[in-house]
C-alpha positions in Angstrom: 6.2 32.8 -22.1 5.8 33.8 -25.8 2.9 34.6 -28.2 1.4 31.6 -30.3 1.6 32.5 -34.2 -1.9 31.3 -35.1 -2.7 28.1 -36.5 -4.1 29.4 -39.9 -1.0 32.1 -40.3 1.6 29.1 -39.8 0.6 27.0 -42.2 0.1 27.2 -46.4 -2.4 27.8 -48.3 -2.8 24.2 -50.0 -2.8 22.3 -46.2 -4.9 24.8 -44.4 -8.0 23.0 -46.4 -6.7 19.4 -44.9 -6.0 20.8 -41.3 -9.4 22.2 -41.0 -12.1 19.8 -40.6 -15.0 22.0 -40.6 -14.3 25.6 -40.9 -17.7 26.3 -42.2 -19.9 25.1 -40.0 -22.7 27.3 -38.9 -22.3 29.0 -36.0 -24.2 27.6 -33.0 -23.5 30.7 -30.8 -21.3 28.2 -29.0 -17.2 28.5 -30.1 -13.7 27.2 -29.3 -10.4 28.5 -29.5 -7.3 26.6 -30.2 -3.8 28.1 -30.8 -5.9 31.8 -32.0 -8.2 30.0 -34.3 -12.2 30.3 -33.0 -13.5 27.2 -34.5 -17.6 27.0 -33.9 -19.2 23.9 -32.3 -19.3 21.3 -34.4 -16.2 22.1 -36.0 -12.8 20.3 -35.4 -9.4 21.1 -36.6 -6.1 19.7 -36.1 -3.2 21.3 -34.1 0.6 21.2 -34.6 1.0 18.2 -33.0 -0.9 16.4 -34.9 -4.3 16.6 -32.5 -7.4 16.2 -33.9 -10.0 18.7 -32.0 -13.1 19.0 -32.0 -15.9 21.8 -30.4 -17.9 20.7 -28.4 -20.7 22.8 -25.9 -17.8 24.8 -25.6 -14.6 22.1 -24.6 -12.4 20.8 -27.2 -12.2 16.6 -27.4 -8.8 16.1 -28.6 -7.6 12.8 -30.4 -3.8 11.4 -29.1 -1.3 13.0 -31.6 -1.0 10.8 -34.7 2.6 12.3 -35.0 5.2 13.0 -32.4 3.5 15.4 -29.7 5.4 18.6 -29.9 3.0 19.9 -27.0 -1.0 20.6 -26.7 -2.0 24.4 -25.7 -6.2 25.3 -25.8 -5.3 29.1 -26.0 -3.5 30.0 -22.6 0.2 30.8 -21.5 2.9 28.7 -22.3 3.4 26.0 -19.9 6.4 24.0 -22.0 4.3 21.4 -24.0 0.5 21.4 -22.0 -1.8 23.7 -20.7 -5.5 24.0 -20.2 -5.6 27.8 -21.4 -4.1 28.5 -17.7 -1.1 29.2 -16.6 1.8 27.2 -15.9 1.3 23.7 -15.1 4.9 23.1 -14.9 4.4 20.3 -18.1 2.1 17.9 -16.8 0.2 16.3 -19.9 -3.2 17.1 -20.8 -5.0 13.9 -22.5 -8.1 12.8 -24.5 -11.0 13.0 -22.0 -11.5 9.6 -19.8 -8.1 9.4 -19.7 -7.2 11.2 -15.9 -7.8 9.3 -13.1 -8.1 9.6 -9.5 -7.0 6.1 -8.6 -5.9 7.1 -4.8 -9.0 8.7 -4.4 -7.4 11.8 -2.8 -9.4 14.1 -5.2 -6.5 15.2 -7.3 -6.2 13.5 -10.9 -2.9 12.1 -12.6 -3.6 14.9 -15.6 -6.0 17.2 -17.1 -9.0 16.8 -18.6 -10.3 19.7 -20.4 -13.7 18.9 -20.4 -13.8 18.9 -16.4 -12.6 22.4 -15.4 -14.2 21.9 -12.0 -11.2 19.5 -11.0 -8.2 20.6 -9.3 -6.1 22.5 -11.7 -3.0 20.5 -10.0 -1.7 17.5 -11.2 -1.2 14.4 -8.4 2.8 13.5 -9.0 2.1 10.2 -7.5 -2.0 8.5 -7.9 -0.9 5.6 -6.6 -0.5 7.2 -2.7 -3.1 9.2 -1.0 -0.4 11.1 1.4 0.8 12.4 -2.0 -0.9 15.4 -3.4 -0.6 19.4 -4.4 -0.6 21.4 -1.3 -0.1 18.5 1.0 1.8 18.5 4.2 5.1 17.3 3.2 6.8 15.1 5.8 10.2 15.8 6.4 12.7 12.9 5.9 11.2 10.5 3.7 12.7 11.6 0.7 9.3 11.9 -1.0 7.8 15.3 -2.6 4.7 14.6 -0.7 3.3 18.0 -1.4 4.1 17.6 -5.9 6.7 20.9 -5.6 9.2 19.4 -6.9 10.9 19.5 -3.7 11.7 16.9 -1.5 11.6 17.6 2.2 11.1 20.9 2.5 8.8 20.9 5.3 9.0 24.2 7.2 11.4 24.7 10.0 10.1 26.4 12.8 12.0 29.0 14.3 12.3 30.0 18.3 10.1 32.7 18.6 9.9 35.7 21.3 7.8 36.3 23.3 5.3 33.4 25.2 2.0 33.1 23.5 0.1 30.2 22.4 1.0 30.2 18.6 4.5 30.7 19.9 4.1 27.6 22.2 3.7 25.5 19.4 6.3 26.7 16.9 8.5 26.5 19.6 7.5 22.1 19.5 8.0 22.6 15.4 4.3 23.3 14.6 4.0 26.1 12.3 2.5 25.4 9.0 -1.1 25.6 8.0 -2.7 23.5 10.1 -2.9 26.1 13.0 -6.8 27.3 13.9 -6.5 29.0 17.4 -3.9 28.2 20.1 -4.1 30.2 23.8 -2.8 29.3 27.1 -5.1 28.9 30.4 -3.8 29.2 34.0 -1.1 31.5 35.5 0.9 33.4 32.6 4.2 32.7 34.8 3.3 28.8 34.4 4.6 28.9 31.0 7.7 29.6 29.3 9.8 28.8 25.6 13.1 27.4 26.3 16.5 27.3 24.3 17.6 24.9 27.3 15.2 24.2 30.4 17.1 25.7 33.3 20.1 26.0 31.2 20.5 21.4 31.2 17.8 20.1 29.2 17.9 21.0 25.0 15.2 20.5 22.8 14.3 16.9 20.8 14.2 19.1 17.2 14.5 22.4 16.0 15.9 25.6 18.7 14.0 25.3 21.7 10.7 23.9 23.5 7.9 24.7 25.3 7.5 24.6 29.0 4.4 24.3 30.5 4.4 24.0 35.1 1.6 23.6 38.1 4.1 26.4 39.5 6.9 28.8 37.8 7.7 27.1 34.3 11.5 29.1 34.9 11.7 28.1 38.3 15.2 29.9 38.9 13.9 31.9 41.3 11.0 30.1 42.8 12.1 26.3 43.2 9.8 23.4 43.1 9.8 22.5 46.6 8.1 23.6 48.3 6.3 25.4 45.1 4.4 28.4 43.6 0.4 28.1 45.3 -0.9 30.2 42.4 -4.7 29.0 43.6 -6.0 27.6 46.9 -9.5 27.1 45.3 -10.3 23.9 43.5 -11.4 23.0 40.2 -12.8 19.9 38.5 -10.0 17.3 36.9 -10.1 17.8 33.4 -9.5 14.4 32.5 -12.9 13.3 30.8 -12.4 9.8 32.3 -11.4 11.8 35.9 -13.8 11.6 39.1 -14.2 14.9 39.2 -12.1 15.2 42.0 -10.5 19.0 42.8 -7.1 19.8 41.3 -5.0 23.3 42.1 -2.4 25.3 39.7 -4.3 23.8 36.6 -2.3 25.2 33.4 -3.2 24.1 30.3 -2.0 24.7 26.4 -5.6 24.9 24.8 -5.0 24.1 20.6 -7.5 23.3 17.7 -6.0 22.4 14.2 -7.5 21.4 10.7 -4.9 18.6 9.9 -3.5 18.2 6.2 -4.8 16.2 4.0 -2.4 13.6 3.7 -1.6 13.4 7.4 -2.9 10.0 9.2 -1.7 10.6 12.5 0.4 12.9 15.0 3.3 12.7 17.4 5.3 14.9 20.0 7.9 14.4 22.5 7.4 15.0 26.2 9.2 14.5 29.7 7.1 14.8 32.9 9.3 16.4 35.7 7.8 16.6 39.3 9.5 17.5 43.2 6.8 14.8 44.9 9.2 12.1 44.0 10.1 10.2 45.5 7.8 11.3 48.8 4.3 11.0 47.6 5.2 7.3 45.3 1.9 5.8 45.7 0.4 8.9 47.6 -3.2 10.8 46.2 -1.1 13.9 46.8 0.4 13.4 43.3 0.6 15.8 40.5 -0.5 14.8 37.0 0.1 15.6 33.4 -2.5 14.8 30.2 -2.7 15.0 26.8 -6.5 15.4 26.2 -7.4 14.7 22.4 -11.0 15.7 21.0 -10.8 14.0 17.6 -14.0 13.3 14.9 -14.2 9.7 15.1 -13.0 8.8 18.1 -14.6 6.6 20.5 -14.8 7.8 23.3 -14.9 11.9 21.7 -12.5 13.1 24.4 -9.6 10.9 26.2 -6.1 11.3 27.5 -3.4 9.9 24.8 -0.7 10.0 26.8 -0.6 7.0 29.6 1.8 4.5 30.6 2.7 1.3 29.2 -0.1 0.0 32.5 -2.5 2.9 30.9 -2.1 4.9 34.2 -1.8 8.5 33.9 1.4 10.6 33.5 2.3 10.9 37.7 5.1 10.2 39.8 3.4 7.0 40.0 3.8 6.8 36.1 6.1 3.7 35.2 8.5 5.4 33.4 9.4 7.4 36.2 13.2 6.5 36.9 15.3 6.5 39.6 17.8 9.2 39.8 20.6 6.7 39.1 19.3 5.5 36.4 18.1 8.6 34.5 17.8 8.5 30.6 18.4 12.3 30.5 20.7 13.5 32.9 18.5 16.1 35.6 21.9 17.8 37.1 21.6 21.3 37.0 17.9 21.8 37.1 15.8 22.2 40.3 14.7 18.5 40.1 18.4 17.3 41.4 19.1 19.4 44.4 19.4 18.4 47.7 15.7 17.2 49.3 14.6 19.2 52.3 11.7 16.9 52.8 11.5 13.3 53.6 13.3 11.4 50.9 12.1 8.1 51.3 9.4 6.3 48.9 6.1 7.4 50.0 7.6 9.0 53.2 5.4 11.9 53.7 2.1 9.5 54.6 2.9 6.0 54.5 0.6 3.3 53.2 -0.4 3.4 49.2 -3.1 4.2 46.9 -5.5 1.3 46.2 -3.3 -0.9 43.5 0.0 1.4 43.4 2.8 -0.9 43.4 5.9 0.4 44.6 9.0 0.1 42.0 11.3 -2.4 43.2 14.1 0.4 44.0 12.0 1.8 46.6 13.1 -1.5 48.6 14.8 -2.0 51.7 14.0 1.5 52.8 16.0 3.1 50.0 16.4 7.0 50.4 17.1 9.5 47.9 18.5 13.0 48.6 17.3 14.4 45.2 14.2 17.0 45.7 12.5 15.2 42.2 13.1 13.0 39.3 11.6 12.8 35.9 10.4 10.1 33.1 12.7 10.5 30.7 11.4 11.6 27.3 8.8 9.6 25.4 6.5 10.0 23.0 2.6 10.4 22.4 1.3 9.1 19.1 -2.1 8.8 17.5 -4.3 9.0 14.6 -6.0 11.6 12.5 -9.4 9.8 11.4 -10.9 11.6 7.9 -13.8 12.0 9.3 -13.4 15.5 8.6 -13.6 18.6 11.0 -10.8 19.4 13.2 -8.9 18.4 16.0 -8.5 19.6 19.5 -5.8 19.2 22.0 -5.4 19.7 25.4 -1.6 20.2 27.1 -2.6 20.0 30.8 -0.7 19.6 33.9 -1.8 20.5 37.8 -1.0 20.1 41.5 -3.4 17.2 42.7 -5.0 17.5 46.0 -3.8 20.6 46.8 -1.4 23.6 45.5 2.3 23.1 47.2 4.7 21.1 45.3 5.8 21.9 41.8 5.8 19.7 38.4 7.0 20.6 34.8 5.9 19.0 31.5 8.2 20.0 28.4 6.9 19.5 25.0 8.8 19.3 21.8 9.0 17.8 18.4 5.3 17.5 17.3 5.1 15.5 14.1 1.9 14.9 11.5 2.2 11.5 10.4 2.0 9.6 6.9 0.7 6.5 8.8 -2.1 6.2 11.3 -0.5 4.9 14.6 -2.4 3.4 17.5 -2.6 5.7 20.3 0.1 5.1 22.6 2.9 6.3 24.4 6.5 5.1 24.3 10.2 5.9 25.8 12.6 6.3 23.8 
């Protein structure tokens, strides 16, 4: 920055007369400054640049230069050719008043206006798009400057953090900027766990590591799946909103509430539902379940589980992405979900018969037997919107033992995502 010479000190005697309009106006009690001269209301002078100014209730209404425009300062810091008497805009252009407009109607304007101080003091790099604004969320890989930083993509990496808490749960799915309000984990603190690689096989979908959230031991090294950790033989209510109410055991849950950027339209993540009551308890009550349950403003109905199959069933060993072990997207060797089964390992072996409308998948014919103790559903991903209805968003990582406590399953999270777009809600495989 450097000092402005004033305006009356720069230029000679014989053109001060023609610069200033009205130096001897009487004083109203109300003045303006421009480049260290106070003119009083009423008055107007012209600038450097050839700006005609005038005072009025206090704001100067400047005329567009009628010679080249060297810049346009009211009095404050340097900002290399504009300012408002603040400090550096990083040269956006102040115009004549009218002239900003919000046309994306995201409440920042495409300049400044001095006479409306009570606008953002940021300039919109882009009016024509609503996802692009000062201090927005800026979405990594588009190669926009979504947030008007002059940066492109530089969305905050998330690191892998230590220790297994529910802030840490989500950085550890690459959620770490602003948008955090709360985050804490209910259920059995040994039913969670943050992961460089799940049981040393399974990496994470973006960033260092993910989060790991189990009915039983989320680092099941120690304890296996099968037959499981019982940390509860007493019942509690399904949380599913849509549920019966029916009693569920080992209920663990990743309990977050966030105030969504402005410019974000819609979320994602990646999960993969892992569970040891495959392939014995296909079709079976006895089947352990896994929800993503959204509270968002607008919504209809308020609460509901996003994540489903392409059927709209819930995430089970029912669920129709679950795959047969010979035909696993992501390879389960080395985890506890491909050893050796030391129960029955036929489809729906354990009880026989079905639930009412549980279709058995075709490789379950002919008696087919399996000799791993589980099998998962591959990764896939959970997307839906952010309204702007305002207010913030809750979301609900669940997973529990259904009908009763043995038998383990695993959900692991990674890769959450806000969205520039607003996506139905949905749930794909990759």
């Amino acid at each position: 920055m450097h000092a402005r010479t004033p305006l009356l000190c720069l230029l000679a005697a014989a053109s001060c007369a023609l610069l200033i309009a009205a130096c001897g106006s009487e004083d109203s009690g109300t003045s303006c400054t421009i480049d260290g001269l106070t003119i009083n209301d009423g008055a107007s002078a012209r600038t450097r640049d050839c700006r005609t100014c005038t005072c009025t209730a206090g704001a100067l209404r400047c005329s567009a230069p009628s010679c080249g425009d060297a810049g346009f300062d009211t009095g404050g810091n340097d900002t290399g050719g504009s300012d408002t008497g603040g400090n550096d805009t990083g040269g956006s252009d102040v115009v004549g008043p009218g002239e900003c407009r919000d046309s994306d109607n995201d409440g920042f304007y495409s300049c400044l206006d001095p006479l409306h101080p009570e606008r953002p003091q940021e300039v919109d790099c882009d009016d024509s798009d609503s996802t692009v604004q000062p201090g927005a969320y800026d979405f990594f890989g588009n190669r926009v400057d979504d947030d008007c930083d002059g940066e492109i993509d530089n969305t905050p990496r998330c690191g892998c953090p230590t220790g297994v808490t529910g802030p840490n749960m989500l950085e550890a799915i690459e959620l770490c900027d602003g948008s955090i309000v709360s985050a804490t984990m209910s259920g059995n603190n040994a039913a969670f766990d943050i992961a460089t690689r799940y049981e040393g096989a399974l990496g994470p979908r973006s960033g260092n590591c993910l989060s790991v959230i189990s009915s039983g031991t989320a680092n099941p090294a120690s304890a296996g799946v099968q037959p499981g950790t019982e940390f509860s033989v007493v019942g509690v209510a399904d949380p599913d909103p849509a549920g019966t109410g029916e009693l569920v055991y080992d209920l663990a849950q990743l309990v977050v509430e966030l105030d969504p950027p402005n410019n974000a339209r819609g979320f994602q993540f990646d999960f993969m539902f892992l569970s040891s009551e495959w392939p014995e308890f296909l079709c079976q009550t006895f089947n352990d379940t896994y929800y993503t349950i959204a509270t968002i403003p607008g919504f209809t109905p308020g609460s509901q589980n996003i994540s489903f199959d392409s059927n709209g069933d819930d995430v089970t060993v029912n669920v129709g992405f679950f795959e047969q072990p010979a035909a696993w997207t992501t390879n389960l060797v080395g985890t506890s979900m491909a050893q050796n089964d030391v129960l029955s390992n036929s489809c729906g072996g354990i009880l026989g018969g079905g639930a009412p409308g549980c279709t058995m998948p075709g490789y379950c014919s002919g008696g087919a037997t399996f000799r791993e103790i589980g099998s998962g559903s591959g990764w896939l991903t959970t997307q839906a919107p952010v309204t702007q209805a305002g207010g913030n968003i809750q979301l609900v990582f669940s997973i529990h033992d259904e009908g009763d406590s043995s038998l383990d399953s695993v959900v692991l999270i990674d890769a959450f995502e806000w969205l520039p777009y607003e996506p139905e809600i949905n749930t794909v495989k990759e």
